[in-house]
C-alpha positions as CSV (number, residue, x, y, z in Angstrom):
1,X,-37.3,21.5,40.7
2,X,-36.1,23.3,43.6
3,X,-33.1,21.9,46.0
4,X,-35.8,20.9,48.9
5,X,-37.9,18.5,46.0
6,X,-34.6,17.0,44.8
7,X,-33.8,16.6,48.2
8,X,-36.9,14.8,48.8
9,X,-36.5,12.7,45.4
10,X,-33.1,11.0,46.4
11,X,-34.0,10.1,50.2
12,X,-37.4,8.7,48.3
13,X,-35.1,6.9,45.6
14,X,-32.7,5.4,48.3
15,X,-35.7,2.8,49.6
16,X,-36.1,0.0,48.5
17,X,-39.3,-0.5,46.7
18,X,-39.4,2.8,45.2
19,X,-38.3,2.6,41.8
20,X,-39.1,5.2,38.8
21,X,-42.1,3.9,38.6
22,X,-43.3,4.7,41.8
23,X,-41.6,8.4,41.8
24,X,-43.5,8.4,38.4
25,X,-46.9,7.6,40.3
26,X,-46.3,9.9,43.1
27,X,-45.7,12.7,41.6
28,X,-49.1,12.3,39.9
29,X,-51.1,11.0,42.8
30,X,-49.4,13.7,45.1
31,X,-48.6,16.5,43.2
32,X,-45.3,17.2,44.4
33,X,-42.7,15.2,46.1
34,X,-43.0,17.6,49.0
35,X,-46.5,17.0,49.5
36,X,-46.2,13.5,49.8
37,X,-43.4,13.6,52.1
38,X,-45.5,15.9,54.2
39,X,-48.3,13.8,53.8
40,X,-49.8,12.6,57.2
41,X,-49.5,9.2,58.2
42,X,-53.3,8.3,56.8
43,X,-52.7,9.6,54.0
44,X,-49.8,8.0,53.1
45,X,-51.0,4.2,54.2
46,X,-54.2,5.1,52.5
47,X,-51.9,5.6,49.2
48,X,-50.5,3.1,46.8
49,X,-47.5,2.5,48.3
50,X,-46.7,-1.1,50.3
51,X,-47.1,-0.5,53.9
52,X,-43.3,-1.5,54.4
53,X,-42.1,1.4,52.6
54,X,-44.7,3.8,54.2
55,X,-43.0,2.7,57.6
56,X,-39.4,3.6,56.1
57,X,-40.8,6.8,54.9
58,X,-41.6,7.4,58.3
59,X,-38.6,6.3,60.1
60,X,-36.9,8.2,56.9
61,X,-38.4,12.2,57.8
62,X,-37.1,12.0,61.4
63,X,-34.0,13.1,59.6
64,X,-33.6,16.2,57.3
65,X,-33.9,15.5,53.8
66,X,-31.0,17.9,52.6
67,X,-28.7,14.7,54.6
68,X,-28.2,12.2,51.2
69,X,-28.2,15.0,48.6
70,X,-25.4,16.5,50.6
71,X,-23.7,13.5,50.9
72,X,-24.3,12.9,46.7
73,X,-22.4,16.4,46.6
74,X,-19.6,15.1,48.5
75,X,-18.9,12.6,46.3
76,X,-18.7,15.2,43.1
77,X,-22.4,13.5,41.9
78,X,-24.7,15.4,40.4
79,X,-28.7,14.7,40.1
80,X,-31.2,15.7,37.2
81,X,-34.6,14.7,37.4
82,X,-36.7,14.0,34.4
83,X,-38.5,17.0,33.8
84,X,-35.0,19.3,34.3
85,X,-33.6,20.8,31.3
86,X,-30.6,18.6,31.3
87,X,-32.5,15.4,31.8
88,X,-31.6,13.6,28.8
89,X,-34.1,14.1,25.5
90,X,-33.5,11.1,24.3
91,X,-34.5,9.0,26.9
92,X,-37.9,10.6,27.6
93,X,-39.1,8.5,25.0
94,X,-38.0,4.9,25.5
95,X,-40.1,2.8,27.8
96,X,-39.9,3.0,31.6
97,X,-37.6,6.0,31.7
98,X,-35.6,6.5,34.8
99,X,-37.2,9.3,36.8
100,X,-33.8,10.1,38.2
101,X,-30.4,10.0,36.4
102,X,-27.2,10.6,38.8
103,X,-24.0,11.3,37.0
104,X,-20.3,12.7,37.0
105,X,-19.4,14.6,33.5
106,X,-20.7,16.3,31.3
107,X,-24.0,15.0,30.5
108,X,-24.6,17.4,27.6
109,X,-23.0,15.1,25.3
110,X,-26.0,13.0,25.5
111,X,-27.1,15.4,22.7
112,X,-25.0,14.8,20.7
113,X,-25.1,11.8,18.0
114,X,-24.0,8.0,20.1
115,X,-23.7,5.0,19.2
116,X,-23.2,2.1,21.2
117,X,-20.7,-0.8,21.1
118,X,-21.4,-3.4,23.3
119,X,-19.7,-7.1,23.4
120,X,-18.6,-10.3,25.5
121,X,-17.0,-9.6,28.8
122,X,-14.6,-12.6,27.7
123,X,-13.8,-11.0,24.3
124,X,-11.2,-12.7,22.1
125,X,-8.0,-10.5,21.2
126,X,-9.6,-10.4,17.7
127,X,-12.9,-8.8,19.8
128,X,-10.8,-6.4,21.7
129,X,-8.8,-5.0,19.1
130,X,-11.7,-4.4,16.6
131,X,-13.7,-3.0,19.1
132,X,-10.6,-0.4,20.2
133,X,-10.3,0.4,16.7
134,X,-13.8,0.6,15.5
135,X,-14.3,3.0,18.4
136,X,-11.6,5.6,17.9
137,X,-12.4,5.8,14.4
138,X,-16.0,6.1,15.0
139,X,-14.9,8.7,17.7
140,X,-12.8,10.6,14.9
141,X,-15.8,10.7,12.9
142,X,-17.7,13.0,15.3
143,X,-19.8,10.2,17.4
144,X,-20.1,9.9,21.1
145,X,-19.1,6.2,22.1
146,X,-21.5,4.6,24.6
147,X,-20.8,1.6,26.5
148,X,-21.4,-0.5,30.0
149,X,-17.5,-0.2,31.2
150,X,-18.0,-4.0,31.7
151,X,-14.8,-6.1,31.1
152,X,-14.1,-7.3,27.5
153,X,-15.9,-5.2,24.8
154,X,-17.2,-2.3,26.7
155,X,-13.3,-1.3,28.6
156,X,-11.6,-1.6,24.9
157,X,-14.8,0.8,23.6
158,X,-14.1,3.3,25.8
159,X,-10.4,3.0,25.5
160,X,-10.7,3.7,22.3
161,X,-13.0,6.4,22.2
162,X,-10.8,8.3,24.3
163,X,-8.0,7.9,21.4
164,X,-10.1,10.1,19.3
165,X,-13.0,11.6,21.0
166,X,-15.6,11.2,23.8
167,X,-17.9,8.3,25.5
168,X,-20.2,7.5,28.1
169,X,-20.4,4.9,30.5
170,X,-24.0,3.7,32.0
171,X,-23.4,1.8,35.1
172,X,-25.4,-0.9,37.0
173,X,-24.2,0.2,40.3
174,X,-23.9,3.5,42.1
175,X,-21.4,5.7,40.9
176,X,-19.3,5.4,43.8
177,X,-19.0,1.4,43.3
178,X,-16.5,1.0,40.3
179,X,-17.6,-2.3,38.6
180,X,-15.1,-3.8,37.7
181,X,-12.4,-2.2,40.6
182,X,-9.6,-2.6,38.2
183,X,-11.7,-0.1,35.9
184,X,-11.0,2.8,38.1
185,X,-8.2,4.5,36.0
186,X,-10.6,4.0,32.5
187,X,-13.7,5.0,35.2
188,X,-11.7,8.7,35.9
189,X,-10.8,9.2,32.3
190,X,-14.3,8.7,31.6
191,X,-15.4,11.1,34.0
192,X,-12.5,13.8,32.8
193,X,-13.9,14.3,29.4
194,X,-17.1,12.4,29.2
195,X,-20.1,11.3,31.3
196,X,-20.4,8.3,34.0
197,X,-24.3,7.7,34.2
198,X,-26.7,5.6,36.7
199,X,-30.0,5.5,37.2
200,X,-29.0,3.4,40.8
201,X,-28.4,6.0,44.3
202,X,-25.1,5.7,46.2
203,X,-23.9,2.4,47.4
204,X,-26.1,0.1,45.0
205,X,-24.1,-3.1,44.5
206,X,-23.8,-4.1,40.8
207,X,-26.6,-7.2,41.1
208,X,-27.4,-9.1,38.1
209,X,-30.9,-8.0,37.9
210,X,-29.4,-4.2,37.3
211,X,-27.7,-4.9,34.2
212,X,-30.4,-5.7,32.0
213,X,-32.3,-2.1,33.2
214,X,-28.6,-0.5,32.4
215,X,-29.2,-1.5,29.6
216,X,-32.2,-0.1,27.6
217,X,-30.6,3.4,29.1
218,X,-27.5,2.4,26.7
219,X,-29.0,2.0,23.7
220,X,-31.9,4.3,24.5
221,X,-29.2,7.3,24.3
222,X,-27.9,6.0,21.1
223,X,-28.6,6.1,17.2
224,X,-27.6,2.7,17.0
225,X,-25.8,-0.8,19.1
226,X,-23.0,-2.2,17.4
227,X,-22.5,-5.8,18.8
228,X,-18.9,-7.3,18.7
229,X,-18.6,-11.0,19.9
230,X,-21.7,-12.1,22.3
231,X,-22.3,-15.4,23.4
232,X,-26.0,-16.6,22.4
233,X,-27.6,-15.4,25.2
234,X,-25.4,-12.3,27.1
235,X,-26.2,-8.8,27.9
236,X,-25.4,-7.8,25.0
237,X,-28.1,-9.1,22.8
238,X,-30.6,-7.6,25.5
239,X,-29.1,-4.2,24.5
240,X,-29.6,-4.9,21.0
241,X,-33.3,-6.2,21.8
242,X,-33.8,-2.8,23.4
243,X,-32.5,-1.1,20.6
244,X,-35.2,-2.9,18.6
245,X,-37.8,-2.0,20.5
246,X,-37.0,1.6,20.3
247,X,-36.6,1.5,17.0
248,X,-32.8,2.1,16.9
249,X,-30.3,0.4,14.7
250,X,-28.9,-2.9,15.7
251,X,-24.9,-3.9,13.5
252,X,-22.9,-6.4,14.3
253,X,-19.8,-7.6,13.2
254,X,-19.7,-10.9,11.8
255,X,-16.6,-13.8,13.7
256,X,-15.9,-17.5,13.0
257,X,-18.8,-19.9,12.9
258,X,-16.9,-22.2,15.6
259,X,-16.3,-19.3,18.2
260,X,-19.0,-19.2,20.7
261,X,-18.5,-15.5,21.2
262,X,-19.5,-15.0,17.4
263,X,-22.9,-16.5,17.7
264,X,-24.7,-13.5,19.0
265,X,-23.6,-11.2,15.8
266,X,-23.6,-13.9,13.5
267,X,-27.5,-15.1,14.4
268,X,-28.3,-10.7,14.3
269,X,-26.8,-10.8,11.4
270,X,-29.3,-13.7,10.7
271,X,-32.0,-11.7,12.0
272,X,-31.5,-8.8,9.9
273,X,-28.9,-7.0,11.9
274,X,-26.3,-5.0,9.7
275,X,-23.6,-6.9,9.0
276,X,-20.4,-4.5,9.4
277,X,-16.7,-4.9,8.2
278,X,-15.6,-1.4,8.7
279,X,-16.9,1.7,10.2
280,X,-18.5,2.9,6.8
281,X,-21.1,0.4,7.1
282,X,-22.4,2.3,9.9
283,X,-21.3,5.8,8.6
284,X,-23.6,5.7,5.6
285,X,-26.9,5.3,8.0
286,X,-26.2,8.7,9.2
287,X,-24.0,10.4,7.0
288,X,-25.4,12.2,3.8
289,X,-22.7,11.4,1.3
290,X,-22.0,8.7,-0.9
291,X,-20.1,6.2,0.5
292,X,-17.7,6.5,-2.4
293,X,-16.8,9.7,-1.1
294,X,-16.6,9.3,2.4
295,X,-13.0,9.4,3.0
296,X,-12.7,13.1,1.1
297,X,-15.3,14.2,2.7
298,X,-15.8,12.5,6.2
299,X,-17.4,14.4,8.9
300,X,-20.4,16.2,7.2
301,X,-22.8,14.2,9.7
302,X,-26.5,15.3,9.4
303,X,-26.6,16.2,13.0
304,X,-23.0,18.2,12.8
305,X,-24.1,21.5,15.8
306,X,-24.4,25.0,14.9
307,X,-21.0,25.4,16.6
308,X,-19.5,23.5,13.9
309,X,-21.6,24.8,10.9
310,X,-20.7,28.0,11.9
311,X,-16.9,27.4,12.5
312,X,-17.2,25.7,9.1
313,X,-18.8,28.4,7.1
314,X,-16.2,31.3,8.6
315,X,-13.2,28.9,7.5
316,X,-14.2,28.7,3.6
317,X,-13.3,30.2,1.5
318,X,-10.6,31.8,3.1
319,X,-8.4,30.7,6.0
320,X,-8.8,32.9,9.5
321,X,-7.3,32.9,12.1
322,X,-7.7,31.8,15.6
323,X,-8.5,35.2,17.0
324,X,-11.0,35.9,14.0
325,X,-12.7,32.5,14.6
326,X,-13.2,33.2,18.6
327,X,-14.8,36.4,18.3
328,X,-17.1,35.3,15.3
329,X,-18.3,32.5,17.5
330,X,-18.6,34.3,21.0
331,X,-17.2,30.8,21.8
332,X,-14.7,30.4,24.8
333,X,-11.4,29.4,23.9
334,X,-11.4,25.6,25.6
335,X,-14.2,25.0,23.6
336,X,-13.0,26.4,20.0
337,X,-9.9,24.7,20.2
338,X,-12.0,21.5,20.9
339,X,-13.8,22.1,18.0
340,X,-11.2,23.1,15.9
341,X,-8.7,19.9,16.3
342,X,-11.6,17.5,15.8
343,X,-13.2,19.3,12.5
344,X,-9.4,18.7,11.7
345,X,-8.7,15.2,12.5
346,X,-11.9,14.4,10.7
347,X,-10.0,15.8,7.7
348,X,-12.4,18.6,7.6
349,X,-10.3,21.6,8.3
350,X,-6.3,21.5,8.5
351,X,-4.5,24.0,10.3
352,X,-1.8,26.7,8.6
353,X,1.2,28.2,10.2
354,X,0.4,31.3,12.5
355,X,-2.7,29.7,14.2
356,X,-4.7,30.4,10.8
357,X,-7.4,27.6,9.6
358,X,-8.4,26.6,6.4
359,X,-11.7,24.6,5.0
360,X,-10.7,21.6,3.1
């Protein structure tokens, strides 16, 4: 998609009434984004499209398109499209995908193994503190963390994520409205070594009716949702009802019967959900070890990248050394180094004196 058609997309995108469903429609009925915005005005009343947003297409083309993607720029956001490279594989196949995804980050990590944790915005210190841990150990282990950077649950997820690895946040706003404001510190972290996501253009208010859409894109980039503490009906258990539907895993980790944040897990839990007490209950799902040998040999995850496998297979059975490693890999030296202390605090690898590596 050239710069003029993206162009075209987010002024299209920015009017109300013209949701992914609609771009989705266009494209199909049009041909191009271009066409339709060239369209004249018979055509375009003629079309499917509510009167009321023909007349703000209009009133919309008396100004040049490149305007709003500019402004997107200014703000450091970028815009992928769904049939762009980058657009993310996995969601292409949940229902209603977002025909536009704008984001700050580094998006490729949605291709890497997630999972996401997901909880009560009034979370319990007990709920805070497992979900913190939970995270940075399942971050440790070589998954990306994905959560809603709501209060509660989601901020401890991502904090702890950050302890030990990487996460994404999916917003229900714009990604230049920071939902909750005191989030903004957690929101740049994020953004420094992860990926902030929305499917919503610039200046989209965080309405209650966004959060549930948020929220099939959260579990439709992960493997599985892990629920910690939700009340009986919260957002939540919509993200693990998504999860369902796409046929993802649903855990969730069990509280007291007399909490009222427990009852979401607990009735999962009820409902077939995995009932988890420690990160190898979700580990064994995707790992292909025996769980009596996990902690020797944690990290071999089925989806482990050919990065890794072939760092892995240059380190045994002797050690090498940084150097050796680099030029073996043709991989630059930010992104070895990455590689290198996370194979290592997975207990993989474990570094020798000299800047030489060794296979465990």
């Amino acid at each position: 998609m050239d710069r003029l058609e993206k162009a075209i997309v987010c002024n299209l995108h920015s009017l109300p009434g013209l949701g992914s469903r609609s771009l989705y429609r266009i494209e199909e009925v049009f041909g191009s984004f271009r066409a339709f915005y060239q369209a004249d005005r018979g055509a375009l009343y003629g079309s499917f499209i509510d009167t009321g947003v023909i007349d703000a297409v209009l009133e919309q083309r008396k100004v040049p398109p490149e305007r709003l993607l500019e402004e997107y720029e200014s703000h450091n956001i970028s815009i992928v499209c769904w049939n762009e490279p980058l657009y993310p594989k996995k969601l292409k196949y949940i229902s209603n995908p977002p025909y536009v995804l704008y984001y700050r980050g580094d998006l490729e990590i949605t291709d890497q193994p997630c999972l996401a944790i997901v909880g009560s915005r009034v979370a319990t210190l007990y709920g805070k503190t497992t979900a913190q841990k939970l995270a940075k150990e399942l971050a440790a282990a070589g998954m990306v963390i994905v959560s809603g950077l709501a209060r509660g649950i989601d901020s401890e997820a991502h904090r702890g994520a950050l302890e030990a690895g990487r996460t994404i946040a999916v917003l229900g706003s714009g990604l230049d409205v920071i939902y909750p404001p005191e989030n903004r510190r957690l929101y740049q972290d994020i953004m420094a070594s992860g990926a902030i996501i929305s499917e919503f253009p610039l200046h989209t208010a965080p309405e209650p009716h966004n959060f549930p859409l948020r929220n099939r894109i959260i579990s439709g980039l992960s493997r599985g949702v892990l629920v910690i503490e939700a009340k009986e009906k919260s957002g939540a258990l919509i993200t693990a009802d998504f999860a369902l539907e796409q046929g993802k895993d649903v855990f969730a980790l069990p509280g007291p019967i007399n909490s009222k944040t427990s009852a979401g897990p607990n009735n999962l839990i009820k409902q077939g959900a995995k009932l988890i007490t420690g990160i190898e209950d979700i580990l064994e799902e995707y790992y292909d070890i025996n769980r009596t040998q996990r902690k020797a040999e944690q990290g071999h995850l089925v989806w482990r990248d050919e990065s890794e496998k072939q760092i892995l297979a240059l380190l045994e059975p002797d050690s090498r050394h940084f150097d050796e490693v680099l030029q073996a890999t043709g991989l630059d030296i930010g992104r070895l180094s990455t590689l290198l202390l996370k194979l290592e605090m997975e207990g993989i690898i474990k570094s020798l004196p000299g800047n030489y590596y060794l296979r465990i």
